[in-house]
C-alpha positions in Angstrom: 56.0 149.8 15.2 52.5 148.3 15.8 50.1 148.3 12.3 46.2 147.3 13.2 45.1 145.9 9.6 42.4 143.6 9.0 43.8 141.8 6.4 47.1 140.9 7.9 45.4 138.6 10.5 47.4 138.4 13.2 46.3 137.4 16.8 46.1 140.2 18.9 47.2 139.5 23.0 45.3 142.0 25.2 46.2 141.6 28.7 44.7 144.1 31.3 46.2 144.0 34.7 44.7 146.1 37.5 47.2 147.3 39.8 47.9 149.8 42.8 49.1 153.1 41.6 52.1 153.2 43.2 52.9 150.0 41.2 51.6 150.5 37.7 55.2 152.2 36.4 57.2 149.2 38.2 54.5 146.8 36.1 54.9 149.0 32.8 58.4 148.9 33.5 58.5 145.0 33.8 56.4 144.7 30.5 58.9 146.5 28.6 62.2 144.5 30.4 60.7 141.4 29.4 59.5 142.3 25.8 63.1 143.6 24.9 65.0 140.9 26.4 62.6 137.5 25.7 59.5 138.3 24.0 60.9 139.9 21.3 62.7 137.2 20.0 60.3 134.4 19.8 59.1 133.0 16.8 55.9 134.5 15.7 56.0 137.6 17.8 55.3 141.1 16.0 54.7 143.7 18.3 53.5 144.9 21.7 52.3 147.8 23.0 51.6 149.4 26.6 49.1 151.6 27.6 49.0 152.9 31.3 45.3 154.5 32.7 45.3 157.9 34.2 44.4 156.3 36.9 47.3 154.7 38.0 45.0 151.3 38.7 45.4 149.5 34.9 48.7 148.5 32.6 47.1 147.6 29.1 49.4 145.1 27.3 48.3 145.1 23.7 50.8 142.4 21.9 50.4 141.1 17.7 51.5 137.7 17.3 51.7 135.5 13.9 49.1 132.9 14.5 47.5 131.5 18.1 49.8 128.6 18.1 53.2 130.6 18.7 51.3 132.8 21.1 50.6 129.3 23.1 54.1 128.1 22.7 55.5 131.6 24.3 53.2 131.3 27.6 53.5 127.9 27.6 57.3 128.0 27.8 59.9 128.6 30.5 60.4 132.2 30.2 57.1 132.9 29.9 56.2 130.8 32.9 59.2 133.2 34.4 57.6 136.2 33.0 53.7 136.0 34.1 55.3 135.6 37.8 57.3 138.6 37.8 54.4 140.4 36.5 52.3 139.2 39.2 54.6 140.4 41.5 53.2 144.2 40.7 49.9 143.7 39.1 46.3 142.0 41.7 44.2 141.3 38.7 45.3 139.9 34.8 42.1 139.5 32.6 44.1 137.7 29.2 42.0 137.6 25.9 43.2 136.8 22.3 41.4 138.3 19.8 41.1 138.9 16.0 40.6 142.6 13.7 37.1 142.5 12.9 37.0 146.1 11.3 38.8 149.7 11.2 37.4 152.7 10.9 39.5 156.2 10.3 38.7 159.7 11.1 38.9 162.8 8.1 42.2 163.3 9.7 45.0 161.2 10.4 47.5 162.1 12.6 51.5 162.0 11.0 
């Protein structure tokens, strides 16, 4: 389960793809296969997260990793070489950030 902290961090992975609708559960889908069966199990990885638009037209990969560097070793690798392809394969557009926690605020109410 995902945690958003400040102090913890960790570089966050925020990958938007822009897809038809009739592709975006195939391109959720083929998110999730690869985070369970590679992604998952390389050093420095700690979490990931998919978000799928109303729409139909955006997948919203939201990923924590340990530090920049094992984020760069994962695309740089085999497998993740292997992985951004298959993605492709569903998704037109991928707009890849990395980013930091800057600040959190929380409502009067937090959900359970």
């Amino acid at each position: 389960m995902s945690t958003i902290s400040a102090e913890e961090r960790l570089m966050i992975y925020i990958n938007v793809f822009t897809c038809k609708p009739e592709n975006q559960q195939a391109l959720s889908t083929a998110i999730r296969k690869e985070t369970d069966d590679i992604v998952r199990h390389m050093p420095g990885f700690v979490s990931a997260n998919v978000h799928c638009s109303v729409d139909g037209t955006r997948v919203t990969n939201y990923a924590q990793w340990s530090e920049l560097t094992a984020f760069q070793e994962h695309i740089r690798s085999e497998a993740g070489r292997a992985l951004i392809l298959e993605l492709h394969k569903y998704a037109d557009n991928a707009d890849v950030h990395v980013y930091q926690v800057d600040w959190i605020v929380s409502g009067e109410r937090e959900l359970a």
